[in-house]
C-alpha positions as CSV (number, residue, x, y, z in Angstrom):
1,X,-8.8,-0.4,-9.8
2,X,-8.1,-0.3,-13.4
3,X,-11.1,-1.5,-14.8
4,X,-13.4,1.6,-13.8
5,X,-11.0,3.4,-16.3
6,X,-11.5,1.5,-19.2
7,X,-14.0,1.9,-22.4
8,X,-15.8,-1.4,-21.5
9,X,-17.1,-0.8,-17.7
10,X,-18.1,2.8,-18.8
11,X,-20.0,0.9,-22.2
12,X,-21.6,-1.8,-20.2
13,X,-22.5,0.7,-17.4
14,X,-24.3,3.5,-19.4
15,X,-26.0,0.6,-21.8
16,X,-27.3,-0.7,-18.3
17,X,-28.6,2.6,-17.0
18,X,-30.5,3.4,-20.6
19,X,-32.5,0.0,-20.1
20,X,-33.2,0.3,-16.3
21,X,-34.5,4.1,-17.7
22,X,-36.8,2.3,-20.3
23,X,-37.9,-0.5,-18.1
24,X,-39.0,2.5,-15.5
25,X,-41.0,4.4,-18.1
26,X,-42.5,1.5,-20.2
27,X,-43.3,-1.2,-17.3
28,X,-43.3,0.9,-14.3
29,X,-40.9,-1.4,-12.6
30,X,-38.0,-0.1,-10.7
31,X,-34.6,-1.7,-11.6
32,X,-31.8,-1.1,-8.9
33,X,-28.7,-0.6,-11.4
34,X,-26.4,0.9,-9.1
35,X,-27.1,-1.3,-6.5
36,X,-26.6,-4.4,-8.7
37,X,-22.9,-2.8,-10.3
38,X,-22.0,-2.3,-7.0
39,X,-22.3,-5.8,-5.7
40,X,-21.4,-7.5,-8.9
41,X,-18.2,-4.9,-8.4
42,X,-17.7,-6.4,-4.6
43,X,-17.6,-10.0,-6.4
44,X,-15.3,-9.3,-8.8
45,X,-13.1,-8.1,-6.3
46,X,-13.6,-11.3,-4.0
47,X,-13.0,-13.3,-7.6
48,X,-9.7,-12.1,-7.7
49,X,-8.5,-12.4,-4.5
50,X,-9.4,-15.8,-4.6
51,X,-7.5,-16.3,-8.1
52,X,-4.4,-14.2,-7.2
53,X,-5.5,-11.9,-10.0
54,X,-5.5,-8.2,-9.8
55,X,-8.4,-6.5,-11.7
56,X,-5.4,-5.4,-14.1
57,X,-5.1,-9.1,-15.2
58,X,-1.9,-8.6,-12.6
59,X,-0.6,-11.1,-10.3
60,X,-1.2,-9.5,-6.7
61,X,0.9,-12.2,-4.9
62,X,5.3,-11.3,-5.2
63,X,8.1,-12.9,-3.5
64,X,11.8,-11.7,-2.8
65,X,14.2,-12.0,-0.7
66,X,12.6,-11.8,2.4
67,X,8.7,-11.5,2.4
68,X,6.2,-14.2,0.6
69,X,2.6,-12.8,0.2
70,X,-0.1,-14.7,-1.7
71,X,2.1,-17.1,-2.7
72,X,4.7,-20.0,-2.0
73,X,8.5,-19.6,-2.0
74,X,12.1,-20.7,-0.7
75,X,14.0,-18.9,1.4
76,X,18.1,-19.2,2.2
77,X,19.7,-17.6,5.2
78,X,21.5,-15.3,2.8
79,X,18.7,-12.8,3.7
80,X,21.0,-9.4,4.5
81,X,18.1,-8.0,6.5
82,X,17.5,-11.0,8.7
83,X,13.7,-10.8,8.1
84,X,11.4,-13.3,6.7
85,X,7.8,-12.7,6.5
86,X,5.1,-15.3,5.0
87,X,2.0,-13.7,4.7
88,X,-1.3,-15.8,2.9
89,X,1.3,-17.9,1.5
90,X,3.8,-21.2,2.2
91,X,7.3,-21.1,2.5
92,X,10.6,-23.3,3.3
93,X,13.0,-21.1,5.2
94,X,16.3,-22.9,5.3
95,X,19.0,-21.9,7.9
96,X,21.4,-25.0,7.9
97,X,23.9,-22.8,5.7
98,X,24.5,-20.2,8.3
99,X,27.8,-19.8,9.4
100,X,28.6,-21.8,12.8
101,X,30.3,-19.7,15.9
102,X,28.5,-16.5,14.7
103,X,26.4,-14.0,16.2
104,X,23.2,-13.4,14.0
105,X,19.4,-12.9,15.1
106,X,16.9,-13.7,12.7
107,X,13.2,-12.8,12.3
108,X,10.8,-15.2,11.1
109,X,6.6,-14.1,10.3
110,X,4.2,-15.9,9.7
111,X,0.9,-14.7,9.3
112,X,-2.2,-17.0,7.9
113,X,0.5,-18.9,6.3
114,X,2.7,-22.0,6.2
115,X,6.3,-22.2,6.8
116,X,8.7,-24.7,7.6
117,X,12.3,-24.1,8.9
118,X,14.9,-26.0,8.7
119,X,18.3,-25.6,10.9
120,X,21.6,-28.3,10.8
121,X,22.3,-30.2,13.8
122,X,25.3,-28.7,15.7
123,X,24.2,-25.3,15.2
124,X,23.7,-23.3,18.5
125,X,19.9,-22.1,18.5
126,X,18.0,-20.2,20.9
127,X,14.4,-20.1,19.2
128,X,11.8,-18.4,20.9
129,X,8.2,-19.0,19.3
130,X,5.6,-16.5,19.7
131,X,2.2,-17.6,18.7
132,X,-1.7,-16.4,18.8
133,X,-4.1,-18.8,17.1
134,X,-1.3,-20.8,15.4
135,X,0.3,-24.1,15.6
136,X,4.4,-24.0,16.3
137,X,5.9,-27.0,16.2
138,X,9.8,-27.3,17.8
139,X,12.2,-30.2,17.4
140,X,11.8,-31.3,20.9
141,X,8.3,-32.0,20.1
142,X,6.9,-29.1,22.0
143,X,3.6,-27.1,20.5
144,X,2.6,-23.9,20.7
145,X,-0.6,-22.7,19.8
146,X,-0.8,-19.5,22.7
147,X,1.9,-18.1,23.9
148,X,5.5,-18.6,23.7
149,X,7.8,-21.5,23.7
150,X,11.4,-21.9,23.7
151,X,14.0,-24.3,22.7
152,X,17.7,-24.7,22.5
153,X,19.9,-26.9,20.9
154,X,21.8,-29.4,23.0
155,X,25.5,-26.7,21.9
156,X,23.4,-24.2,23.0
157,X,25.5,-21.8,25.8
158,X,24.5,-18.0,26.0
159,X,28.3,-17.0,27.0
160,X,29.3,-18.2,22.9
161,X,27.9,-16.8,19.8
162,X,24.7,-18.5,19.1
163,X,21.9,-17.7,16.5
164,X,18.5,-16.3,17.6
165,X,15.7,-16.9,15.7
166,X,12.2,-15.6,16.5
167,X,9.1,-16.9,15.4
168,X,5.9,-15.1,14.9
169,X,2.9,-16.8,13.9
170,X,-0.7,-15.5,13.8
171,X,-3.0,-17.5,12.4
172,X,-0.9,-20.3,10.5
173,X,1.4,-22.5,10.9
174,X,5.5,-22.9,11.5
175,X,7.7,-25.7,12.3
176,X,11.0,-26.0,12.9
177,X,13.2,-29.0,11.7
178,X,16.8,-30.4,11.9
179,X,17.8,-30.7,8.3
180,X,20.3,-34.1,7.8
């Protein structure tokens, strides 16, 4: 909180206290300072929240490789880690370039977000969709909103290689779709 450090809280703060001090003695009327700084401080917070400002004038939303929070992204299945997390954002999570015939399990999160994933037909798929207040949406036009759900891809066989993918969503939304 970078603005309770700076000249121009402490200015405004003290000039506030001298006049709630004089309005005390001359008027005999009792002005709540603190109380007043502290919710104008609680809305300035909720301000930038909203804005996807930090009280630094910083950005408090970041994406890389693997996570979105606050804001939108992209991802590619290139992702070493095998984790994707979407978190008060929206994100495209595209898995059509992962190698066919090989072994990999992926971890998708989505919490009070949006994401939609994308996987190329002829890829063996298990996906198994975990969801609590959400909407998950599957290619074989099965939802999800409690629970879990489960789909395979027609190549699917669990004695090959196939790719796992579980899906987490809280709170948001996640759909999976066969990209042409």
């Amino acid at each position: 909180m970078g603005i309770i450090f700076t000249g121009v809280f402490w200015g405004v703060f003290l000039i506030l206290v001298g006049i709630s001090v004089l309005i005390k003695i001359f008027f005999n009327i009792d002005f709540p300072v603190f109380r007043i700084i502290f919710g104008l401080l609680f809305i300035l917070i909720g301000v930038n929240i909203l804005t996807g400002r930090h009280l630094t004038g910083r950005h408090i939303s970041w994406t890389d490789s693997g996570n979105v929070v606050f804001s939108e992204g992209r991802f590619t299945g290139n992702n070493t880690t095998g984790k994707y997390n979407v978190i008060f954002g929206k994100a495209e999570t595209d898995l059509s370039d992962l190698p066919k015939g090989d072994s990999s399990s992926i971890e998708i999160n989505t919490i009070f977000g949006d994401n939609t994933v994308y996987i190329k037909k002829g890829m063996t798929v298990l996906v198994k969709a975990n969801s609590a207040f959400a909407q998950t949406d599957l290619p074989d036009a099965s939802m999800a909103a409690f629970g879990t759900s489960r789909f395979t891809t027609p190549e699917y066989d669990p004695k090959k290689p196939f790719t796992k993918i579980a899906l987490n969503t809280v709170f948001g939304a996640t759909r999976v779709r066969y990209k042409e």
